[in-house]
N, CA and C atoms as an extended XYZ file, in Angstrom:
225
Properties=species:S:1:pos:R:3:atomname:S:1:resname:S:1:resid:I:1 pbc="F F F"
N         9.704      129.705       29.936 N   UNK     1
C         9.194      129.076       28.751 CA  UNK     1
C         8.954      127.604       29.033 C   UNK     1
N         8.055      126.855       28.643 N   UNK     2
C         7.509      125.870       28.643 CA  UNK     2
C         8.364      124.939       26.969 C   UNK     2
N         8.991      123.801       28.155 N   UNK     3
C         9.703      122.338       27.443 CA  UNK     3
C         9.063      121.067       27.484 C   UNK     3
N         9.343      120.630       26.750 N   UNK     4
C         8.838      119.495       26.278 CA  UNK     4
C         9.945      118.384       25.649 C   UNK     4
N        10.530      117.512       26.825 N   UNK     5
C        11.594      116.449       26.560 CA  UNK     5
C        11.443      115.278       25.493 C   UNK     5
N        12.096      115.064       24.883 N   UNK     6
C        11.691      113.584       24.211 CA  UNK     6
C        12.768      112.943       24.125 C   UNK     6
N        12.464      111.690       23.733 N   UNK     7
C        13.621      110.502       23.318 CA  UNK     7
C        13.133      110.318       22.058 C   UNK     7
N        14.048      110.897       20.692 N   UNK     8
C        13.853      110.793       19.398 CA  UNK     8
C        14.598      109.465       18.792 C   UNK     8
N        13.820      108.641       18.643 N   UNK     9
C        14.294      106.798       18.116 CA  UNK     9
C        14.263      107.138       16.303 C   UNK     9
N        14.091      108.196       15.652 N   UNK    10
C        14.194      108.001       14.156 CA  UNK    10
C        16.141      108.320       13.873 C   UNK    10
N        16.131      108.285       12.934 N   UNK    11
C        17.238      108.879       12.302 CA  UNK    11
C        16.509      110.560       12.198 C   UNK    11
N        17.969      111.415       12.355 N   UNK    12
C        17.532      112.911       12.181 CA  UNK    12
C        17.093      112.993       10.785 C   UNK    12
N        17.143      112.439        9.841 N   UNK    13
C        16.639      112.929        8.279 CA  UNK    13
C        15.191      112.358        8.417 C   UNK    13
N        14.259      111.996        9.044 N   UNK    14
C        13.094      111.521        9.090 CA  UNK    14
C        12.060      112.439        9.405 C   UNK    14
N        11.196      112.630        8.806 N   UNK    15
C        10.275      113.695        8.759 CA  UNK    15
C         9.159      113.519        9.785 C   UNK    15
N         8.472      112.574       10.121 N   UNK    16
C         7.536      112.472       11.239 CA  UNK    16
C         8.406      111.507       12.076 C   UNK    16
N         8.629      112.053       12.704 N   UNK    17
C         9.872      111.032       13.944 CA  UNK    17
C         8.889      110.415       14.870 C   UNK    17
N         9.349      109.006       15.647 N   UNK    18
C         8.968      108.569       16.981 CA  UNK    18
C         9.658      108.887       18.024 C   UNK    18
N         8.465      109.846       18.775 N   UNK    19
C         9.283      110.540       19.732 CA  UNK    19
C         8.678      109.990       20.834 C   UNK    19
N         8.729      109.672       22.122 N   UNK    20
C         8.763      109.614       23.314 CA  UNK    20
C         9.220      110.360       24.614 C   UNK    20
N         8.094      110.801       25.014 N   UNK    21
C         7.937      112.326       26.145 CA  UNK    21
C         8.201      111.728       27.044 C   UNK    21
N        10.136      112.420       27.256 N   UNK    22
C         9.639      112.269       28.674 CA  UNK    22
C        10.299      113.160       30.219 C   UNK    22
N         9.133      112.164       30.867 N   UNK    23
C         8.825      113.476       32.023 CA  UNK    23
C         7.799      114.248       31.785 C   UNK    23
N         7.470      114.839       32.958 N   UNK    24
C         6.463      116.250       32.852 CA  UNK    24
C         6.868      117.497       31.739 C   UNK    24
N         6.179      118.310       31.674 N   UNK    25
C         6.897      119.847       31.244 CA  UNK    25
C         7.865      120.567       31.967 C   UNK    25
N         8.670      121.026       31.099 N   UNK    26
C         9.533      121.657       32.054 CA  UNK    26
C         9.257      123.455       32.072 C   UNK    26
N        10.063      123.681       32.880 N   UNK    27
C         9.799      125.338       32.753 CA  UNK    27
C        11.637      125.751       32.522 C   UNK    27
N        11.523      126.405       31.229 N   UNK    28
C        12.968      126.802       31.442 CA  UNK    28
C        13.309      127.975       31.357 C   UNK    28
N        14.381      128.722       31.276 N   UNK    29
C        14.955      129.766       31.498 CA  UNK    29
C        16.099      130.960       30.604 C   UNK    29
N        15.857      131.339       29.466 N   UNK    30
C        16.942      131.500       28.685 CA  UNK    30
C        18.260      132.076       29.362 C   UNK    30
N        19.639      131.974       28.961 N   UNK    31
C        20.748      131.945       29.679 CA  UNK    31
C        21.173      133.008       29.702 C   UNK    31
N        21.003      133.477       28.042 N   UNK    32
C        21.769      134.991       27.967 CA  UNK    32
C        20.797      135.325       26.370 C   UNK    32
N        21.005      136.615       25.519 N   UNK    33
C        20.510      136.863       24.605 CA  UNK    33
C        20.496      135.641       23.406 C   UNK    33
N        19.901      135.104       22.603 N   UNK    34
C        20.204      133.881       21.811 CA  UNK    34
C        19.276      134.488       20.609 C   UNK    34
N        19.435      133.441       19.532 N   UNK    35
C        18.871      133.529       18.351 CA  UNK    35
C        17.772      132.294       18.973 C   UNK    35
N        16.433      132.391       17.747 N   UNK    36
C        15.725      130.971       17.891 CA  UNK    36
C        16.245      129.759       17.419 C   UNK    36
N        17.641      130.137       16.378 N   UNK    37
C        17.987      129.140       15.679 CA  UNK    37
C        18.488      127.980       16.634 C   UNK    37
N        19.407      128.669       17.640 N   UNK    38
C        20.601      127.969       18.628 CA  UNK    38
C        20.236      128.635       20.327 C   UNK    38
N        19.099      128.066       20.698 N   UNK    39
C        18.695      128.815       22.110 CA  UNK    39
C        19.882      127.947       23.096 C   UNK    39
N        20.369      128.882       23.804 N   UNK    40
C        20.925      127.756       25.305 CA  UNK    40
C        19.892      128.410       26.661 C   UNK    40
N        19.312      127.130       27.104 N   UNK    41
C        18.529      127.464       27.709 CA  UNK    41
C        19.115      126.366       29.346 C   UNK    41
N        18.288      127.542       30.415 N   UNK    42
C        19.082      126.252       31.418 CA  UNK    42
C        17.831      125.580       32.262 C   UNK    42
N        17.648      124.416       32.690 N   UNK    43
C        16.459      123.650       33.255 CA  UNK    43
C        16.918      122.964       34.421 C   UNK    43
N        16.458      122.737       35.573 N   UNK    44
C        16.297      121.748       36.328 CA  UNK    44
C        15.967      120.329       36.097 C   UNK    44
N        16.589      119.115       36.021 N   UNK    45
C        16.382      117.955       35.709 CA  UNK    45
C        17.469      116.975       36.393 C   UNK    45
N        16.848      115.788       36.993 N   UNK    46
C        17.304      114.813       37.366 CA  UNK    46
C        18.346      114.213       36.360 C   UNK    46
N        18.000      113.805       35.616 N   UNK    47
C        18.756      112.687       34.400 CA  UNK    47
C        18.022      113.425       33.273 C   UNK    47
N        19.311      114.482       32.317 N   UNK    48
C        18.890      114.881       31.378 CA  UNK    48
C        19.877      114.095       30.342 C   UNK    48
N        20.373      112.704       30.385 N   UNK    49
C        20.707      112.348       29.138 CA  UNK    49
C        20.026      110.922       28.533 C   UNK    49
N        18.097      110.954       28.970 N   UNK    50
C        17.442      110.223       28.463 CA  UNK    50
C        16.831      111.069       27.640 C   UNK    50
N        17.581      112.410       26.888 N   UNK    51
C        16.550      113.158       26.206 CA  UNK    51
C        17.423      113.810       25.461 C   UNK    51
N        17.306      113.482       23.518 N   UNK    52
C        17.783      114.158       22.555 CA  UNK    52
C        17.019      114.799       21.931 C   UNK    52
N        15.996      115.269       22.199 N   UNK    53
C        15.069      116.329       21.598 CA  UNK    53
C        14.242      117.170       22.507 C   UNK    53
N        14.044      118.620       22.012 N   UNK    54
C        12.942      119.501       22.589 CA  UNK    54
C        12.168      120.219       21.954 C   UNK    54
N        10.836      120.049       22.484 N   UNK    55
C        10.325      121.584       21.958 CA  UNK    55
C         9.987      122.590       22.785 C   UNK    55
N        10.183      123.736       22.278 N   UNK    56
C         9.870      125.110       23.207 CA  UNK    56
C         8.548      125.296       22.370 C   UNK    56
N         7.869      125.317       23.672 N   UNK    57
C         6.481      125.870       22.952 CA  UNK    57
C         6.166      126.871       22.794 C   UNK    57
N         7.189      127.881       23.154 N   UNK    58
C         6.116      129.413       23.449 CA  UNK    58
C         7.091      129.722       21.493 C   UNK    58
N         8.189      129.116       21.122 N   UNK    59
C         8.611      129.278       19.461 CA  UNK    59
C         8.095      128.351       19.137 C   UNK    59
N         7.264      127.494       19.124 N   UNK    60
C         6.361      126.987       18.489 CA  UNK    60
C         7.275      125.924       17.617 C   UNK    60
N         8.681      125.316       18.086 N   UNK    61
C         9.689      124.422       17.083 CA  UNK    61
C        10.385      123.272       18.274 C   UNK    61
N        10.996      122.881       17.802 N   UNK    62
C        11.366      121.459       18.261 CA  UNK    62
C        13.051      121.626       17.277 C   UNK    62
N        13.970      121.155       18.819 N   UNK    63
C        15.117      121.437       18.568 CA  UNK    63
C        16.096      119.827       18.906 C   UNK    63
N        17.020      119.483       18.226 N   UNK    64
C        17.733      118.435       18.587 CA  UNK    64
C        18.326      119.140       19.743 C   UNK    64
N        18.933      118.079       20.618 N   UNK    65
C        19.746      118.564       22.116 CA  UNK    65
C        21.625      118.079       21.407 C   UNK    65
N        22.016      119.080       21.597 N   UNK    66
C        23.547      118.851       21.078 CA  UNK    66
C        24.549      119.478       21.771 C   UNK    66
N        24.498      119.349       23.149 N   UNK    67
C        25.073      120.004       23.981 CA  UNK    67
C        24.731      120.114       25.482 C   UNK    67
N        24.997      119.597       26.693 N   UNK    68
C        24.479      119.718       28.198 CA  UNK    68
C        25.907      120.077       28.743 C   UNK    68
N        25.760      121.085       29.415 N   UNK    69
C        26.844      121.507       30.737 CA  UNK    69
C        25.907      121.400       31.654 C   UNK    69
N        26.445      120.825       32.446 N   UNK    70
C        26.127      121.005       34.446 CA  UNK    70
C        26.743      122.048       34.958 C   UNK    70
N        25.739      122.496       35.871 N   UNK    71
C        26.138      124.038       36.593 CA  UNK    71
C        26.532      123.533       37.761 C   UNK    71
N        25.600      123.101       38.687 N   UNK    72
C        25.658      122.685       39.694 CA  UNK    72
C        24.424      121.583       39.823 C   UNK    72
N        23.985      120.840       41.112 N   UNK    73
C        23.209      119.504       40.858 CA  UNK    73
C        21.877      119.488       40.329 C   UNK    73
N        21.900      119.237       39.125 N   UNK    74
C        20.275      119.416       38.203 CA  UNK    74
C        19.918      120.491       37.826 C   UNK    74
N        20.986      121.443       37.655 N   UNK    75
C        21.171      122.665       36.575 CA  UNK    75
C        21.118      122.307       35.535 C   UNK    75
């Protein structure tokens, strides 16, 4: 599935947020069975804590990031 990183600068109650992309797209991977509500999904990335927001494009939504485990280096 195709990601899309951002750096979200609004407050979460803000309806059109300023977001800032960044990085390329990612390609990610779902982990195990999930709902759309709460996906854990796992990605390859250098420095994933310049990024509190995503969207998955193939669900067509945009999710706050509230949670990173490391697997191993840039898991």
């Amino acid at each position: 599935m195709t990601l899309k990183l951002y750096k979200n600068k609004s407050a979460n109650n803000v309806v059109f947020k300023d977001l800032q992309q960044i990085g390329q797209d990612l390609n990610g991977v779902l982990r195990e069975e999930c709902s759309v509500m709460n996906p854990v999904i796992t990605i390859e990335i250098d420095n994933p804590t310049n990024c509190n927001y995503v969207q998955i494009v193939e669900f067509n939504r945009y999710y706050y990031i509230t949670d990173m485990v490391s697997i191993r280096n840039n898991i």
